[in-house]
N, C-alpha and C positions, 0 to 999 in steps of 0.2 A: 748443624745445617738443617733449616725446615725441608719434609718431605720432599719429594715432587711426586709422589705416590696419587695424591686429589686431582692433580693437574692431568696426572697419566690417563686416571679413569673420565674424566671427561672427555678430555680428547678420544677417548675409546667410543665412548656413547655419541659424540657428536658423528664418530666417524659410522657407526652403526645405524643413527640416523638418515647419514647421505646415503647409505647401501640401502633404506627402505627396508629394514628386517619391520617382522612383526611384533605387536604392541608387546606380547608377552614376553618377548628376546629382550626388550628394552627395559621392562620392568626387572629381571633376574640381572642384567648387567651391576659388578660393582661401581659407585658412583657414588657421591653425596648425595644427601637425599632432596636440596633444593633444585639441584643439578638434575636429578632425576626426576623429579614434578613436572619440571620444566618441558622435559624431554616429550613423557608421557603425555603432557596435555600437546603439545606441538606435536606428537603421532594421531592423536584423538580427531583432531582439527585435521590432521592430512585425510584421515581414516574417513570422517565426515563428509569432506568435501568429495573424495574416489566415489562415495556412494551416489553422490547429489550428480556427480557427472555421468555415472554409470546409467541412473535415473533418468538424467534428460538425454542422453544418447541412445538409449532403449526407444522414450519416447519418440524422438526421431526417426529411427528407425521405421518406426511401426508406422506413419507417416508417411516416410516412404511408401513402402508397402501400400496403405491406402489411396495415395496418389496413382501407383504405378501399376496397381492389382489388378485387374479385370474382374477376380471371381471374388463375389463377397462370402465365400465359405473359406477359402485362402487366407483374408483379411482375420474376419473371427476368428480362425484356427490360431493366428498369430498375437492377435489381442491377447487370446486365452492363455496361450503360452507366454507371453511376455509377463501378463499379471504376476503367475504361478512365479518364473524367475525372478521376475523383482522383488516380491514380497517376502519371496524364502519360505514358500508354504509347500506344503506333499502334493496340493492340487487344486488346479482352478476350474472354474465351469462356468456357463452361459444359459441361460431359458429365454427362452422367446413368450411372447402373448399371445397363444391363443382365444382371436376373438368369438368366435363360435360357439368352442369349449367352455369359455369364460374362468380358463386357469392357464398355465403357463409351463413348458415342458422343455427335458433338457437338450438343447441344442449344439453344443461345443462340449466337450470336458479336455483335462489335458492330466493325466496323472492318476485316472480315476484305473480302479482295477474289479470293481464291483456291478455286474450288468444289472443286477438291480437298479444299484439306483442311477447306469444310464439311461435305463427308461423309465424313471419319476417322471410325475406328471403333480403339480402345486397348486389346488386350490387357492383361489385369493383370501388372503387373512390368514392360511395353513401354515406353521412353523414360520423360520425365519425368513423364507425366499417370499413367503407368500403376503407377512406381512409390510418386506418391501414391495411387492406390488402393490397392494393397498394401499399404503401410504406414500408413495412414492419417494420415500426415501431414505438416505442408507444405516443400515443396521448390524453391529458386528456383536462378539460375545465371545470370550475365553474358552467359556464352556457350554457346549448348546444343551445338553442331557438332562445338564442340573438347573437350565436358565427358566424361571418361570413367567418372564414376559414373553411366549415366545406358546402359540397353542400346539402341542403336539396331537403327533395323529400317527397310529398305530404305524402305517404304509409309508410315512417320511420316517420316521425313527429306526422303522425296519432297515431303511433305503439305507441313512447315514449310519446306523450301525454297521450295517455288513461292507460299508465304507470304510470303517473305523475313523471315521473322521470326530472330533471332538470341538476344534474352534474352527467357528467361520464368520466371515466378513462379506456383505452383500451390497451393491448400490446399482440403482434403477436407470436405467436407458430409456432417454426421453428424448422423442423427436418432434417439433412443431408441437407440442408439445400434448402428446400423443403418447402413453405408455408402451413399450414394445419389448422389455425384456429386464434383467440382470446380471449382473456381472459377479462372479462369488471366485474368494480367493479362502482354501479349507486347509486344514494344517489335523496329523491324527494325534498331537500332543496338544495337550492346554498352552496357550499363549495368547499373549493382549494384543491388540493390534492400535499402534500409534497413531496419532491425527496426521503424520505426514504419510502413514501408508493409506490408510484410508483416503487422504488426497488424491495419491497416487492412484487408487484403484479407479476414483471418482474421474482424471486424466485419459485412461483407460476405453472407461466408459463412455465419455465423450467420443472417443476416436474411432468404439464399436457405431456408436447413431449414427456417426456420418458416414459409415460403410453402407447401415439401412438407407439413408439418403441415398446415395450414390445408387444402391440396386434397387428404390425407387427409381433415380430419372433412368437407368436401364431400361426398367422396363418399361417407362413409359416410351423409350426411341423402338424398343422390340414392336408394344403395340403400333406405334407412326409407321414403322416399316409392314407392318402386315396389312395398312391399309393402302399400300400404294398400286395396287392394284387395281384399284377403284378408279383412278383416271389418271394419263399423262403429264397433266400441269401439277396434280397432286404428287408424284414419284417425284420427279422435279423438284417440287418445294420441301419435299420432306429431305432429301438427298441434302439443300442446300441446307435442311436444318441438322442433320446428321455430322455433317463436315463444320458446321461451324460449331454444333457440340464434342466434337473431338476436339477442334483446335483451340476451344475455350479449355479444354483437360489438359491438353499438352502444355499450352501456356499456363494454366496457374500448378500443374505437376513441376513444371521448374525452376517456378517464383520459391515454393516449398523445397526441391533438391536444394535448389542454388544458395538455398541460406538468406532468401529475400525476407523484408518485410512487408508490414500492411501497405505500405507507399507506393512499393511494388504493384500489390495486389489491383491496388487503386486503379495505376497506371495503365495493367497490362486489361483490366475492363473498359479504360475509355479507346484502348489501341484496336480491343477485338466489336467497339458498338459504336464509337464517335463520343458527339457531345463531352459529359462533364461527367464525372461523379466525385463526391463528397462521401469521409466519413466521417461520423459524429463516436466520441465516446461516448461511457457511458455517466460522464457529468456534463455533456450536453457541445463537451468543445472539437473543434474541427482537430481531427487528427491528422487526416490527409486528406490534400483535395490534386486532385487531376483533371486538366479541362480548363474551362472559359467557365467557371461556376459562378452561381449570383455574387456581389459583393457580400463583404462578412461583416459589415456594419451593424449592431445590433442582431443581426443573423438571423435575416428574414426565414431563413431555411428551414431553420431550428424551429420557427411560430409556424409552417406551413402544415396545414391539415393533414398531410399525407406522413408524414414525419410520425405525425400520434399516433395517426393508424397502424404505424407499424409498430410502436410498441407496444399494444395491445393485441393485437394479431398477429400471435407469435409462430415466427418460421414462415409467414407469407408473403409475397411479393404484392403490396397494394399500389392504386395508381390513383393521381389524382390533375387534372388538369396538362398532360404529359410528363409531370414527373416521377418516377417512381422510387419506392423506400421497400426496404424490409433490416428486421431485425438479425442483427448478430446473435447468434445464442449458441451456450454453451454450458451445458450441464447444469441447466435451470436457470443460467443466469441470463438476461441480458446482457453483454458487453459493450455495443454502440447500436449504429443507425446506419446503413447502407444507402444514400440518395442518389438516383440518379435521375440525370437527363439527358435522353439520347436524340439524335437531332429528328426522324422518325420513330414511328408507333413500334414498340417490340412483339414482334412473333413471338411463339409458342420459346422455339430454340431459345431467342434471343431473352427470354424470363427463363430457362433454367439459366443461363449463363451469368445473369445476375444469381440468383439464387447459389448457384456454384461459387460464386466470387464471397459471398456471403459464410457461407460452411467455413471453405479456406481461409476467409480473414480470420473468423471464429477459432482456428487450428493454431497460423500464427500467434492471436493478442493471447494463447491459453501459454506456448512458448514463451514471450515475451514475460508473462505474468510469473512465469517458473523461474528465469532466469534476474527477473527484478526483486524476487522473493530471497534469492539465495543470496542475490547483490548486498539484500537489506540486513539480512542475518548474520552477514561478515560484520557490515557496519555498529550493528546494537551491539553484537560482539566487544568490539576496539573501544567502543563509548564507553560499554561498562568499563572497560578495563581503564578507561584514562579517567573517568568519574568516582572512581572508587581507591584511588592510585593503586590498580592490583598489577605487580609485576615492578621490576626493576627500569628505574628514570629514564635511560638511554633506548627500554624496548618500547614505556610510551612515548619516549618522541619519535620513533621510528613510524608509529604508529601514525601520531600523524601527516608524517612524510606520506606515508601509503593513503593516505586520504586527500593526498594534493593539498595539503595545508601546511604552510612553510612556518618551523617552528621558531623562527628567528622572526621574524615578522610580527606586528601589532594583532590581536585577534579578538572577539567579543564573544558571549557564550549566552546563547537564548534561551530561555524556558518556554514551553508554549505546552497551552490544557485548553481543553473544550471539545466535544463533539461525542460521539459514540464511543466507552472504552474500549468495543470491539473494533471497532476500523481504526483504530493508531496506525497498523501496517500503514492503511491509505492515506493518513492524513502525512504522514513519515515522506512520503514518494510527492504528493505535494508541496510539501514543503521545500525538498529537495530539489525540484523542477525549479520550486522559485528560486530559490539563492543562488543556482546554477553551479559550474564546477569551481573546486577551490574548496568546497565546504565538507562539513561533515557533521551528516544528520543521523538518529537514529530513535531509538523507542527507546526511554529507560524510566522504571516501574510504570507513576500515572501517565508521564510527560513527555512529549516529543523535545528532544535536547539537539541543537546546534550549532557548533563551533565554525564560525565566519571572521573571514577577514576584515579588518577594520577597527576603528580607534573610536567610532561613538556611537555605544550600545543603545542609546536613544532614540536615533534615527535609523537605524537594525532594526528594532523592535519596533516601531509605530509601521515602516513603511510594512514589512511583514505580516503584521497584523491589517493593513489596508488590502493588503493583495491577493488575501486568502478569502473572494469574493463568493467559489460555489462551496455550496457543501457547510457544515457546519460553523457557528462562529467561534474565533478561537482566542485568548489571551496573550499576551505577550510580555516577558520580563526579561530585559537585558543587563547583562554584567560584563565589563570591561573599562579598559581594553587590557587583557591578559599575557603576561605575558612567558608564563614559566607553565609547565604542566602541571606540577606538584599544588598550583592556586586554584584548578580545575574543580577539586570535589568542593573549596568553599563557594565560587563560581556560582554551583549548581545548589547551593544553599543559599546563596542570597538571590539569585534566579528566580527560584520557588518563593520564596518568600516576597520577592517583588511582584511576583501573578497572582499572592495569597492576598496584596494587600490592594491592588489594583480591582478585585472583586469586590474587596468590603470596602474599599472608595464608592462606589456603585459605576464604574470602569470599566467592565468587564467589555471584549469586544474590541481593546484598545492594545495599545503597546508600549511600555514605557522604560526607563533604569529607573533607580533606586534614587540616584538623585534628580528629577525631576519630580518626586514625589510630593516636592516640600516635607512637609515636619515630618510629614509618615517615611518619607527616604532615612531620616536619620533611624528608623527606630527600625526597618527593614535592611540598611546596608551594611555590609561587612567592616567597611573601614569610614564611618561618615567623617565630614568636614564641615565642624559645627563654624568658622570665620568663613568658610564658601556660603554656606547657607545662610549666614548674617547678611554678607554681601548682597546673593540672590535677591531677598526680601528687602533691605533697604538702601542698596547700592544708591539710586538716585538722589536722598535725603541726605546722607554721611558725605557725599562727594558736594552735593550744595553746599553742608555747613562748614565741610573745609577747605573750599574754595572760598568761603564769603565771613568765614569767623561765626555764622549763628548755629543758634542750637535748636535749629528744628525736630530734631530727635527726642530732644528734652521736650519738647511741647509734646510730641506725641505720647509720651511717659506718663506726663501730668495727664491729658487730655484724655487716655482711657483710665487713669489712675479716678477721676471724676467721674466714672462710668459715663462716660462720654457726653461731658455737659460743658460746653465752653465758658459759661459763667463762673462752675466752681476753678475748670482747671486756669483761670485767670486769675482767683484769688490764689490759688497757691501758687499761681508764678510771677504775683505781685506787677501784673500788667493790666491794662486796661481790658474787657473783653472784645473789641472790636480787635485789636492787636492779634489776642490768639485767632479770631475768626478772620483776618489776614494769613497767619501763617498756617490755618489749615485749608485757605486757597489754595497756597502756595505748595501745603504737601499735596493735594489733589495734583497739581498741576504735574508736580515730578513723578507721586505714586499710578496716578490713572483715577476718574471719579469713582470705580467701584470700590477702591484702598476700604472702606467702611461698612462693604457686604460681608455677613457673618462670618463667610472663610476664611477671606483675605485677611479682614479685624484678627482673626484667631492668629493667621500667620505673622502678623504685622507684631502681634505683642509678644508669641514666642521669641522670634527674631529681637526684640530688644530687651528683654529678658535673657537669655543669651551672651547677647553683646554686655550687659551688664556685669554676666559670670565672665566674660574673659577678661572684660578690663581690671575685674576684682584683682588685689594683689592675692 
């Protein structure tokens, strides 16, 4: 009687699994050891994804707090502190810019136990803090002691010594874009610091400048309120701009509690000003519009003067003919175009409250962008695994279940290259919009790869490659229609292959499968059909001469066998030459008049060459 000892220990590990024990319980368990891989990588994944939520729930958090804070030393204090927690460092800290000084001094710590170096003060270009200030941007290192990009100076080395600090990570706060600080997360053991912590820090940082925003328009209400003394109509107008700058904080503090989005945001600006407003991303398309906005016909909005202006005038509300625009931005980046148009001229109040709407959108699409990131990493995830057949058959077709792709159903599988190989993510997220749900897109090595439903990978790939209008130009190669998982990884070899051959066509830009290629399909496709391809090529000619008994095929034999001379190929078909110049009307008429431009001629003679080898006994 075999075992049930294998059977036992699995079921132990599965059940250790559901109890959530930790990665190291799961590894000591006995277990086979495929059964245990299995295991360990599905704890890795749970282990991964705990962080990424813990990650964007911090960040929200801290959002909160910014929304709901009044005191901007409150806000920082909690930046600082959230950094330090998330990263896993001994300690985090803040410097402000001093303009006067012309160096930069520490403002926040969270963790530090050295009064020295709470009161450093960082020339610009000095060690590491200093040469993020100068450069504006971020810089980390293992080990600061022994790093020699990095200028040491007696009074910072002192500072981080008696810190005992050894690795630190630093990135610049930038407003309107206006240097104003750094954000540093310090650890007293040597450690690297990953591109998604560094992200994370950069997330952070972001969420400190809109706190300096925010205790900018502060104080700009503090100054409006000290001058209302100056006259009655003046208290008055400022009161009214006071009260509708709270109610513009209250209103987008809840669009942010409430789990809104930018639509939201949109909305809750033309609720608190009238008129319309428009947002543009940042490839130039309406994301959301609220209001009676112009028509989006060629999208006069987008050509309007005031629109450029604002993305060159970053962080300010510009105006132009009664409309106004200002830029989204968010830790250097632009992300879209804020337009509005209110039905009257905006007060003072009524430009911060755009301005306010602007920051908050900026806060949302940085959310949004966190949450489509993590979307997209599942996805590449599941693709490698169904492109490479890693994993046992039954867990990739589950897989694609979990991608809304029914694995009983017809499916086609696209290749697509072209554009920046650093923005795949974006082109990934694109491409995704367009196929819409049902699919499953992701990054895999050069290539954006997606599995779509449907039975002709031809018209997949061309419309695809038409649609993909901003932003880079991109290739297309279709393979299908598929219907087993395990045909996936050759799939993704004749894919490639059909975008490899599509470029040296001189194609590029286009979208095609493998058999539309003509003669190049056969020598690119996985399983060609040399009697389809004969057909393709001479279907109208074969179907005349077996409907009518001639052998129009045979004239065309002889006729490039003559190097295309109807005199000779008449002697060798012992007819008169006015006869062959009849029947190559006649093939015009069936093939089309170009039948005898150099490609077509090229295809026209493999194809009965071909036909030749299959009728061969």
């Amino acid at each position: 009687m075999p075992s049930d000892e294998p059977l036992t220990q699995v079921t132990h590990l599965l059940e250790l699994l559901v109890s959530d024990v930790p990665i190291a319980q799961l590894a000591d368990a006995p277990a086979p050891e495929a059964a245990k891989d299995l295991a360990l990588r599905i704890g890795g994944l749970r282990e991964t994804h705990r962080r990424r939520e813990s990650a964007q729930s911090a960040l929200l958090d801290t959002a909160r707090e910014l929304a709901s804070e009044s005191s901007p030393s409150i806000v920082l204090e909690a930046i600082v502190r959230r950094a330090r927690t998330l990263l896993g460092t001994d300690l985090a800290y803040l410097t402000l810019y001093d303009a006067d000084a012309g160096d930069t001094f520490m403002r926040v710590t969270d963790g530090s136990v050295s009064a020295d170096f709470q009161s450093l003060r960082l020339s610009l270009g000095d060690g590491l803090g200093g040469l993020v200030a100068s450069t504006h941007k971020p810089y980390w290192t293992a080990d600061y002691s022994s790093d020699q990009r990095f200028s040491h100076t007696s009074t910072i080395d002192h500072g981080v010594g008696d810190e005992g600090i050894i690795a630190i990570c630093g990135t610049p706060l930038i407003v309107e874009s206006t240097f104003v600080g750094v954000l540093f997360a310090a650890n007293r053991t040597p450690r690297p610091f990953s591109h998604a912590e560094i992200g994370l820090l950069g997330n952070l940082a972001a969420l400190a400048a809109i706190a300096i925003v925010q205790t900018r328009a502060l104080a700009d209400a503090e100054h409006a309120l000290a001058a209302l003394s100056e006259a009655h109509d003046i208290v008055r107008q400022q009161a009214v701009g006071v009260e509708r700058a709270a109610a513009a904080h209250d209103r987008f503090a809840s669009v942010v509690l409430e789990g809104g989005g930018v639509g939201d945001v949109t909305q809750a600006l033309v609720d608190l000003l009238g008129g319309w407003a428009v947002l543009f991303d940042g490839a130039g398309e309406r994301r959301s519009v609220a209001g009676v906005a112009p028509e989006a016909e060629k999208d006069p909005l987008l050509a309007h003067p005031v629109v450029d202006r604002a993305r060159h005038e970053v962080g300010r509300l510009v105006e132009d003919d009664g409309i106004h625009a200002i830029g989204v931005i968010a830790a250097h980046e632009q992300l879209g175009t804020l337009v509005v148009g209110a039905p009257d001229a905006l007060e003072d109040a009524d430009q911060r409250t755009v301005e306010r709407a602007a920051v908050v959108t900026a806060l949302v699409l940085l959310f949004e962008r966190q949450a489509d990131d993590a979307r997209q990493s599942e996805r590449d995830r599941v693709l490698a695994d169904l492109l490479t057949a890693r994993g046992g058959r039954d867990d990739r077709t589950g897989y694609l279940r979990s991608a809304s792709v029914e694995p009983r159903d017809p499916w086609c599988l696209l290749v697509v290259r072209g554009g920046d190989p650093t923005q795949q993510r974006a082109l990934a997220l694109t491409v995704s919009t367009i196929l819409g749900d049902g699919t499953l897109v992701g990054t895999h090595e050069d290539s954006i790869v997606a599995i779509v439903p449907g039975e002709n990978p031809d018209a997949l790939a061309r419309t695809l490659a038409e649609r993909v209008t901003r932003g880079p130009q991109i290739t297309v190669g279709g393979c299908g229609p598929v219907g087993d998982v395990d045909d996936l990884p050759g799939a993704l070899e004749e894919g490639s292959r059909t975008v490899r051959a599509l470029v040296a066509l001189g194609r590029a830009g286009t979208g095609a499968a493998a058999t539309e290629l003509g003669f190049a399909g056969l020598i690119v496709g996985a399983d060609p059909d040399v009697h389809d391809y004969v057909r393709s090529v001479l279907g109208p000619v074969l179907d005349y001469d077996d409907e009518r008994g001639s052998d129009l095929a045979g004239t065309l034999v002889a006729y490039f066998a003559a190097g295309s001379s109807p005199r000779h190929a008449a002697g060798s078909l012992h007819v008169h030459v006015n006869t062959v110049a009849q029947r190559l009307g006649r093939i015009a008429a069936l093939l089309g008049d170009d039948w005898q431009h150099p490609d077509r001629a090229l295809e026209i003679q493999l194809a009965l060459r071909m036909r030749r080898l299959l009728e061969s006994p």
